[in-house]
VOGU-3710 file (C-alpha; in Angstrom, 3 decimals, decimal comma):
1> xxxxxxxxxx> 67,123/88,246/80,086  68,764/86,433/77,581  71,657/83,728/78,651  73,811/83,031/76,359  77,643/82,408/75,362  79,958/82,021/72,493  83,495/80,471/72,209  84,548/82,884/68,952  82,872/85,564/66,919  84,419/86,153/63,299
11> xxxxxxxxxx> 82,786/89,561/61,362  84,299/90,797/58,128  82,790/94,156/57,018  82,355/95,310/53,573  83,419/98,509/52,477  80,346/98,940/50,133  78,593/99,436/53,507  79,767/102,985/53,401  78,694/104,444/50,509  75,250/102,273/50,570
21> xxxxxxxxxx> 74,497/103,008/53,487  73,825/99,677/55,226  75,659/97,118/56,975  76,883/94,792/54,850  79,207/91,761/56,186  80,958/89,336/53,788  81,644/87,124/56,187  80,011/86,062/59,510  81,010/83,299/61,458  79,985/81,709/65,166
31> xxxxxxxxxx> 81,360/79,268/66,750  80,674/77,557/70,199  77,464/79,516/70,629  75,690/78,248/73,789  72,008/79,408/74,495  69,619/79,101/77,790  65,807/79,618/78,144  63,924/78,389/80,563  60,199/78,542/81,434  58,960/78,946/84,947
41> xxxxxxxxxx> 56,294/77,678/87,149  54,167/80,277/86,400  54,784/80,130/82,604  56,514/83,218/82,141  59,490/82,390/79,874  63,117/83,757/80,564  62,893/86,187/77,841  59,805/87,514/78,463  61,352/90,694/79,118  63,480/91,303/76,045
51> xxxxxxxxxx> 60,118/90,194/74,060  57,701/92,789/75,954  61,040/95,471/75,046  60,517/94,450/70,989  57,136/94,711/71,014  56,225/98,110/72,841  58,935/99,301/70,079  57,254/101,208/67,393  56,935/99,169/63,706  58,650/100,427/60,044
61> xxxxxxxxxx> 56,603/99,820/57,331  60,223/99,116/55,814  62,830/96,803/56,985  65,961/97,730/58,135  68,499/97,874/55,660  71,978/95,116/55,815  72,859/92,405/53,595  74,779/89,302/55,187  77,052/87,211/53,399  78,693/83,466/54,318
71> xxxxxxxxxx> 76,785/83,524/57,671  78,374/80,425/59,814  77,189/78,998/63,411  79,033/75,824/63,991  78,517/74,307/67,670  75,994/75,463/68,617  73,674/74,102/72,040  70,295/74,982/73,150  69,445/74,366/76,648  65,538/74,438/77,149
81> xxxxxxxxxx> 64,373/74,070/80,899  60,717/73,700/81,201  59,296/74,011/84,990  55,917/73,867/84,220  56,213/70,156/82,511  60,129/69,197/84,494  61,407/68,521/81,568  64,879/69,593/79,920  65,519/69,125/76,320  69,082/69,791/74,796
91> xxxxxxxxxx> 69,504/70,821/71,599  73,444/70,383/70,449  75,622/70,162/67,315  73,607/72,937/65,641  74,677/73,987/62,624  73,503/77,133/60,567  74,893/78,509/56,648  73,383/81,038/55,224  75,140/82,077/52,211  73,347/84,923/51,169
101> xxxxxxxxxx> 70,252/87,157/52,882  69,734/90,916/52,032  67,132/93,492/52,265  68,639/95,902/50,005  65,846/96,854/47,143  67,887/95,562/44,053  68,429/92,193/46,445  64,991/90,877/47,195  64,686/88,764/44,482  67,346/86,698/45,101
111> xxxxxxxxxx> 66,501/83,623/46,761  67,704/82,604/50,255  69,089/79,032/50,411  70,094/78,267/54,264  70,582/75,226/55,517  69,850/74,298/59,422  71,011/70,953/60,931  71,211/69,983/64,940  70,743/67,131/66,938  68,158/66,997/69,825
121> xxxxxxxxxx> 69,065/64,312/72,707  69,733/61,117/69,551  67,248/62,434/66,550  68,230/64,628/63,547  67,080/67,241/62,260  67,746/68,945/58,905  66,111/71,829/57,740  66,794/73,480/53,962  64,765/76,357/52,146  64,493/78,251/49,147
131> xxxxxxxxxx> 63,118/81,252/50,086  62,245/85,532/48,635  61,652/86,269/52,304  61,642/90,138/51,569  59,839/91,151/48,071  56,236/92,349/47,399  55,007/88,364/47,503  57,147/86,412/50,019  57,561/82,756/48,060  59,621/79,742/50,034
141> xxxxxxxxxx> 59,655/76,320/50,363  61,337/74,534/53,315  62,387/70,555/52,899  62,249/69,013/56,354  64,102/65,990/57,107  63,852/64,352/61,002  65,206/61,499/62,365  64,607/59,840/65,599  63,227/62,608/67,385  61,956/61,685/70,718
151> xxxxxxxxxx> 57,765/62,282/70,302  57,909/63,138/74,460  59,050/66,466/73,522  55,486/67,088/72,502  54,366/66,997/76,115  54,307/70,493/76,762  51,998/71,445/73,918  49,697/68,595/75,234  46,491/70,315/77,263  45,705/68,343/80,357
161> xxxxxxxxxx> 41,980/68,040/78,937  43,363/66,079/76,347  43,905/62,928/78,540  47,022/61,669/77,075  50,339/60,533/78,583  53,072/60,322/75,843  56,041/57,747/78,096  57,858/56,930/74,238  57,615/57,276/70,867  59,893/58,753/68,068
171> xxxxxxxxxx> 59,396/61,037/64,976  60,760/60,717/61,570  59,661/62,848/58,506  60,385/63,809/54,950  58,137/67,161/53,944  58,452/69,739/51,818  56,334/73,137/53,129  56,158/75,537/50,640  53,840/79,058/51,170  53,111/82,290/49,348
181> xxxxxxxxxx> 52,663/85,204/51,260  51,599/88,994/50,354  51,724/91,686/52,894  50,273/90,525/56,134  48,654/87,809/54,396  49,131/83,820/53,615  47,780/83,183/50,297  48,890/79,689/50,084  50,608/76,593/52,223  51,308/73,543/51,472
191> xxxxxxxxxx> 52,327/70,655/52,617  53,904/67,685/50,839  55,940/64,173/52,511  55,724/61,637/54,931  55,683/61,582/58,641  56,062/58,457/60,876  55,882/57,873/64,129  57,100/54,661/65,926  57,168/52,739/69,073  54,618/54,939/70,928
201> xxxxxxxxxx> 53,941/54,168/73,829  50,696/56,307/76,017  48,436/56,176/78,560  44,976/57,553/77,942  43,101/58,637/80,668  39,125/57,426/80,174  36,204/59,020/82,139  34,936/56,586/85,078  37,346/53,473/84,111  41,349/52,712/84,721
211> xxxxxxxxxx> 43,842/54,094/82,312  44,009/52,530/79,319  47,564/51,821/78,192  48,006/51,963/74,142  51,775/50,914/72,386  51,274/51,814/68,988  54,348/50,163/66,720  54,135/52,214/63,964  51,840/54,941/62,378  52,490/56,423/58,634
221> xxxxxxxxxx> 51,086/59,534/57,013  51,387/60,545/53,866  50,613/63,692/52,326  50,328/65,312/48,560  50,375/68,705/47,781  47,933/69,234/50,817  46,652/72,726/50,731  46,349/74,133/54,210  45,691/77,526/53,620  44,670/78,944/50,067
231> xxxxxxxxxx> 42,921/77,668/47,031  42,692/74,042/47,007  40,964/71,376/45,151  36,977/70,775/45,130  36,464/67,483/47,682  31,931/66,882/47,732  31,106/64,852/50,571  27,018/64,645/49,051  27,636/62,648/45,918  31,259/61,239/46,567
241> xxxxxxxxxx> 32,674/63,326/43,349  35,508/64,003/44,963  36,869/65,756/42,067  39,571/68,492/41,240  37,773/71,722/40,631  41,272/73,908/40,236  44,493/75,606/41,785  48,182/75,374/42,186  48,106/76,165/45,486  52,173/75,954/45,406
251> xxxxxxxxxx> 54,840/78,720/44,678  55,560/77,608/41,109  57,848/81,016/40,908  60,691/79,092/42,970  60,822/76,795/40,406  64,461/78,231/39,014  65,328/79,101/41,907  64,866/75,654/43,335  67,197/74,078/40,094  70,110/75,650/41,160
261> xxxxxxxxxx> 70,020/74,128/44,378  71,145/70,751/44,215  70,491/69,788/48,320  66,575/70,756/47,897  66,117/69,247/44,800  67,205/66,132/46,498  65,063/65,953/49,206  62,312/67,409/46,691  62,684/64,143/44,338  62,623/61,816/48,018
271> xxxxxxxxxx> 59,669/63,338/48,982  57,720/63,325/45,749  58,261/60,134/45,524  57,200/58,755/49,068  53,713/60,734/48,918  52,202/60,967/45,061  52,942/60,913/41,499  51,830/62,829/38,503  48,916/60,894/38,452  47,482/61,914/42,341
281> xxxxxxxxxx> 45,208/64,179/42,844  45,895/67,072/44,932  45,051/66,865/48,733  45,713/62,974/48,286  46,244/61,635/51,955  47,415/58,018/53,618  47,207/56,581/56,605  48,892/53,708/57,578  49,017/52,676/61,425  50,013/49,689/63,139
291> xxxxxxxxxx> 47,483/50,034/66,140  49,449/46,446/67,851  45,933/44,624/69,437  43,953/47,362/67,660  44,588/46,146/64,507  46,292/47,741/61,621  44,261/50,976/60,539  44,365/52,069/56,656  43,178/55,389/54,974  43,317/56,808/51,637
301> xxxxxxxxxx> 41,455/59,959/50,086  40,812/63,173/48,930  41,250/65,680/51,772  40,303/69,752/52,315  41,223/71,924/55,321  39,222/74,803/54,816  36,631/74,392/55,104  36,951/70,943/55,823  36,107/68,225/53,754  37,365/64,338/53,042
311> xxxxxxxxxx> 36,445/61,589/50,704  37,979/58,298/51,161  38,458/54,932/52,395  39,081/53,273/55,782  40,176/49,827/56,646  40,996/48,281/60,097  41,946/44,584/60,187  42,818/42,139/63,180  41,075/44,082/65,635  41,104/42,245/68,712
321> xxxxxxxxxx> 37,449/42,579/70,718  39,591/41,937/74,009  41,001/45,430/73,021  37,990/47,350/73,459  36,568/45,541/76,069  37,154/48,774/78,491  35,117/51,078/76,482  32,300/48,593/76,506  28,653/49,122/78,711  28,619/46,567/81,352
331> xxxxxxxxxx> 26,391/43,599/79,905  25,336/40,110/80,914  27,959/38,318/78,097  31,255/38,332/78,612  33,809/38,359/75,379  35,873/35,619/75,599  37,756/36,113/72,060  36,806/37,330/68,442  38,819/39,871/65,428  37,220/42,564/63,533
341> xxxxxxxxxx> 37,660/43,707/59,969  35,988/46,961/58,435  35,606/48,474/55,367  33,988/51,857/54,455  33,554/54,697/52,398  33,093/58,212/53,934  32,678/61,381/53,022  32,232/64,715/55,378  31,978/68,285/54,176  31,654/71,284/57,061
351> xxxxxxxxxx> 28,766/73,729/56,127  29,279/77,073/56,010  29,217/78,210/60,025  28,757/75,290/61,249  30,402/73,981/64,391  31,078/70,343/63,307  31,288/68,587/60,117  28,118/66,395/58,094  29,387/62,766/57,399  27,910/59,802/55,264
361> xxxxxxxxxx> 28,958/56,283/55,618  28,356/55,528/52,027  29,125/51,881/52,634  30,663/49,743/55,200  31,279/46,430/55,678  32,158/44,874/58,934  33,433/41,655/59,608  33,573/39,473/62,959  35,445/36,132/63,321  35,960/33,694/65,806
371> xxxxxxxxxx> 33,799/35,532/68,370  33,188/33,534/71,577  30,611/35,075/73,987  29,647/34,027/77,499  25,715/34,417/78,698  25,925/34,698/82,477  22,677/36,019/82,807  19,976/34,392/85,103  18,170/32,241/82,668  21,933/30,580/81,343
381> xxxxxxxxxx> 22,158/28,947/84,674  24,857/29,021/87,553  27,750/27,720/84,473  26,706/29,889/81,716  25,934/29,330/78,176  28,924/29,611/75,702  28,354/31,086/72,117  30,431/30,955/68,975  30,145/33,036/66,176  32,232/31,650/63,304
391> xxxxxxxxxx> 31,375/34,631/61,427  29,157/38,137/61,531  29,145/40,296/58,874  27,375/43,595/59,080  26,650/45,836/55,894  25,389/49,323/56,260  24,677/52,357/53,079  23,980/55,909/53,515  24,626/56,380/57,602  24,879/59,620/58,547
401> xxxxxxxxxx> 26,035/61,707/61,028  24,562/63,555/62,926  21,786/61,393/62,534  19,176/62,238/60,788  15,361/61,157/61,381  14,386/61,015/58,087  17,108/59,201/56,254  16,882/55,615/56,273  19,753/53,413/56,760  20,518/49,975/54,627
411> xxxxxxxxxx> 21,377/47,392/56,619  22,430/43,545/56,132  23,659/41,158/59,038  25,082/37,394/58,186  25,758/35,671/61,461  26,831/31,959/61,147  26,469/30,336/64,436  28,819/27,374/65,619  27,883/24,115/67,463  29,334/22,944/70,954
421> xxxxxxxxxx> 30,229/19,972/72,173  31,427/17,009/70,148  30,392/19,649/67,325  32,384/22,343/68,019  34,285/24,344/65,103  30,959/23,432/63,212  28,349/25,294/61,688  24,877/24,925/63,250  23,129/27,638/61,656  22,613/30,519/60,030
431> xxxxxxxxxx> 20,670/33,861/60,827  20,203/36,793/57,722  18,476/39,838/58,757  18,163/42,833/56,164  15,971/45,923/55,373  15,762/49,938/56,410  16,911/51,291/59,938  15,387/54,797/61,186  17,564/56,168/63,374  15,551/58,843/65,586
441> xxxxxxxxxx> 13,269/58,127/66,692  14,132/54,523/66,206  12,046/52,354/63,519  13,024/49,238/61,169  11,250/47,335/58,314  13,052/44,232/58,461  13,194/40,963/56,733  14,963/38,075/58,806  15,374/34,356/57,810  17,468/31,606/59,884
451> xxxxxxxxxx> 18,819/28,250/58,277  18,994/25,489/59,933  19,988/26,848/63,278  20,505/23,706/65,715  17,617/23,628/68,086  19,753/22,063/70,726  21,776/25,372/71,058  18,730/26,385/73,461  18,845/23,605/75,840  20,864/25,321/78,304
461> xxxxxxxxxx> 17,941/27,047/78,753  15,680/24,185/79,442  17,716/22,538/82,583  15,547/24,873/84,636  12,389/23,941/82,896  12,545/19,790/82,075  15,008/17,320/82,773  14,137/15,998/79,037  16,994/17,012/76,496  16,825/18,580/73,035
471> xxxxxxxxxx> 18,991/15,649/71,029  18,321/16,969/67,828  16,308/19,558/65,181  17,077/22,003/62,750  14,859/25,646/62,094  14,170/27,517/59,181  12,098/30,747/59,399  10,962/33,672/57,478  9,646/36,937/59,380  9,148/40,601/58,484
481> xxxxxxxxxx> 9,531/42,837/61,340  7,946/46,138/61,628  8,650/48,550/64,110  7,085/51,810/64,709  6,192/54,120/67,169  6,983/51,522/70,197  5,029/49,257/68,928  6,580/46,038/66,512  4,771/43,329/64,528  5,870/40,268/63,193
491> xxxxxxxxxx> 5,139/37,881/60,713  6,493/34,418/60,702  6,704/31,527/59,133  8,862/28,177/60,876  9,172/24,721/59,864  11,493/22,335/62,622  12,711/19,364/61,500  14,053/16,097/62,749  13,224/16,932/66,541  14,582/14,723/69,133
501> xxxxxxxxxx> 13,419/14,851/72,745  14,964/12,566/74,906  14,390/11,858/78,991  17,351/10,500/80,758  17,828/6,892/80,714  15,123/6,107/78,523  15,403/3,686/75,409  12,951/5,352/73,072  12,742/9,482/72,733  9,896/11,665/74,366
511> xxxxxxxxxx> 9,075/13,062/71,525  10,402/12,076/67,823  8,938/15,132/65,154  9,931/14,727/61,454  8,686/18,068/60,754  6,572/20,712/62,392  5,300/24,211/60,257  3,683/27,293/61,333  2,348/29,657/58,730  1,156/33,262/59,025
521> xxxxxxxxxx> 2,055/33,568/62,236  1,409/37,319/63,688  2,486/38,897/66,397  2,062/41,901/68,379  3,950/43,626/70,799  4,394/47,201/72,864  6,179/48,309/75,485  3,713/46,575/78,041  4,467/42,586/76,480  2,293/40,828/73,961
531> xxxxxxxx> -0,916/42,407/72,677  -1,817/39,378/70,553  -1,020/36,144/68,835  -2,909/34,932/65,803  -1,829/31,579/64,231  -2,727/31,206/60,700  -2,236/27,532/60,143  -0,229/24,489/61,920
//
């Protein structure tokens, strides 16, 4: 049943309710009003009862008749006691005015202005509308204002599969919702503001590793006219047009109503203001999070609901590798340090009955810097051999996803590689590898060049091998790299210079070469090793 309370109830009735033949109050006022629900172990709410008795009641295609006037609910409290998640939330200091609200047929076309306030545990929340909640096409919009509202009360719509423990977090949001509605149906609904979350703190729950604990500072979105239900404007994710088609998705029929309201078109002129301008396009979203030792993520673009669509831009900077060192496949190298920095352009569209959408990397552009890597595999010795990548840059056009077989993909790597020893924080190197990538089943047609890459980076490698050290030597190479099929071939050309060989102790080097070439130099190989070598000139 229902548990509730009330310190006073105040009801003035009109006499016009007599000879119209409705109830019709001029004034209404609660105060002290104190409501209880609670939801059980099973799930089964405390009301369940009193909303199985409304619904086996039969339905009028017409409302009831009444027209309420001056409606007041001054302190108010909501008790909500949730078994299922052992949580209690209390909602106090509710306020509710509603100054006018009528059925009555020559009344329907006045708008509704009420105006809902409350405070739940230390966030706001305000809630104002303009609304025709009763004529042949049911118009409103709804300005939203929160403050400080605890994000844990968002556990209980969580599903376990999700894998997410929310411990802290707040919400705070300007949006204006507006919707058009005619009979049983929603024509239009927008939505139009900012929401922020900060100080979010989780726990993600990943398949076969430890929880992964994730404090997100802050995370911004901003939205423009966003059309979630009804027309809305033309977003291609083939050719990156990304144009408006059409619509006013909105309900521009409020728009007197809404100037005689001088609390909405406050928050209207906020909100406006925080999300777009004249000048943005419909379905314009932003994205601004503060990810701490994820980096800082930033979108902007065109977005469509249904069906789903998006053209935009991403950037994450100041990624730290560290970060995502859980999610990696065990590997012989071990991160030590290194950032990441990404750029890209995508666009996804969702066919027509499809169960997930079609997306193209147009372009993307990643950047690594200050990556140190650790080779403890057999042949880097008991110590291991340190690596440092200045920087690795990574270009990529026309990546799809899915993948598909026949669609090439651009690529172009730049990886700088750094010296050791009395070197270190220097270059010694530099690789360049570009060409097409097939993704399934995998082929490439590559061209890859290094310059002057420091030939004693390898002799970590040699200890095994010779007690004679690499002192000095620089490489430069051309090769094309086909692979197809399981099998690759390679054509290079290499020219060392300056090599240094040098035995322990000894006065004069092993072996002094001013410079060394190799021309035409093929190569074959399958999955079983090399299938030939062919030399075309020393």
């Amino acid at each position: 049943g229902v548990d509730l309370a009330m310190a006073s109830l105040e009801v003035d009735l009109s006499a016009a309710s007599f000879w119209k033949r409705a109830p019709i109050l001029e004034k209404l006022d609660v105060a002290g009003l104190q409501v209880n629900l609670a939801r059980d172990a099973d799930g089964r709410l405390s009301i369940d009862d009193v909303l199985e008795r409304l619904a086996a009641k039969p339905t009028s295609p017409e409302p009831a008749r009444y027209a309420l006037n001056n409606v007041s609910v001054r302190d108010a409290s909501l008790i909500w006691t949730d078994a299922v998640q052992a949580q209690s939330v209390h909602v106090h200091d509710i306020a509710l005015e509603l100054p006018f609200l009528s059925t009555l047929p020559n009344d329907v076309q006045v708008a509704v202005q009420p105006r809902l306030q409350a405070r739940v545990d230390h966030g706001d929340l305000l809630l104002t509308a303009t609304a025709k909640p009763f004529g042949a096409e049911r118009v409103a919009e709804l300005a939203l204002s929160v403050q400080q509202l605890p994000l844990v009360l968002a556990k209980p719509w969580l599903p376990p599969s999700a894998g997410v423990q929310l411990d802290d977090g707040h919400v705070q949001a300007q949006l204006t919702i507006a919707f058009l509605q005619s009979a049983d149906t929603i024509k239009s609904l927008t939505v139009d503001g900012r929401l922020m979350l900060t100080d979010v703190k989780t726990r993600l729950a990943l398949p076969d590793k430890p929880p992964l604990d994730l404090q997100v500072p802050t995370v911004t979105l901003n939205m423009y006219q966003l059309a979630v239900l009804g027309p809305v404007e033309t977003v291609s994710a083939d050719d990156g047009a990304g144009a408006p088609a059409s619509t006013d998705a909105g309900p521009a029929s409020l728009a007197a109503a809404r100037a005689g309201s001088a609390t909405n078109h406050a928050a209207n002129a906020e909100i406006g203001g925080a999300s777009g301008d004249a000048a943005t396009p419909k379905g314009h979203v932003t994205l601004d999070a503060d990810l701490a030792r994820f980096g800082r993520l930033s979108v902007a673009g065109q977005l469509r609901l249904a069906p789903f669509a998006w053209q935009g831009q991403a950037t994450l900077t100041r990624l730290d590798l560290l970060a995502i060192t859980p999610f990696l496949p065990p590997v012989p190298v071990a991160l030590q340090r290194g950032a990441l920095n990404l750029d890209s352009d995508l666009a996804c569209h969702q066919p027509a009955g499809a169960t997930q959408p079609d997306c193209t990397v147009q372009s993307a552009r990643a950047v690594l810097t200050g990556v140190r890597l650790q080779d403890t595999s057999p042949a880097a010795g008991s110590g291991g051999v340190t690596w440092e990548f200045p920087a690795i840059k990574l270009d990529t056009r026309q990546l799809h996803w899915p993948l598909r077989p026949a669609a090439p993909v651009d690529v172009a790597v730049e990886v700088d590689i750094g010296a050791r020893g009395t070197d270190a924080g220097r270059r010694s190197g530099r690789l360049r590898a570009e060409g097409r990538v097939w993704p399934s089943p995998i082929a490439a047609e590559m061209r890859v060049q290094t310059e002057g890459v420091g030939l004693p980076l390898a002799q970590p490698y040699l200890t095994a091998l010779t007690s004679a050290k690499l002192k000095d030597g620089l490489l430069d190479s051309v090769a094309s790299v086909n692979h197809r099929d399981g099998r690759t071939q390679v054509n290079l050309n290499a020219d060392v210079r300056n090599l240094r060989l040098l035995e322990p102790r000894a006065s004069e080097p092993l072996l002094a070469v001013r410079q060394f070439g190799m021309r035409s130099v093929d190569v074959l190989l399958d999955s079983a090793g090399l299938q030939s070598l062919r030399i075309g000139g020393i």
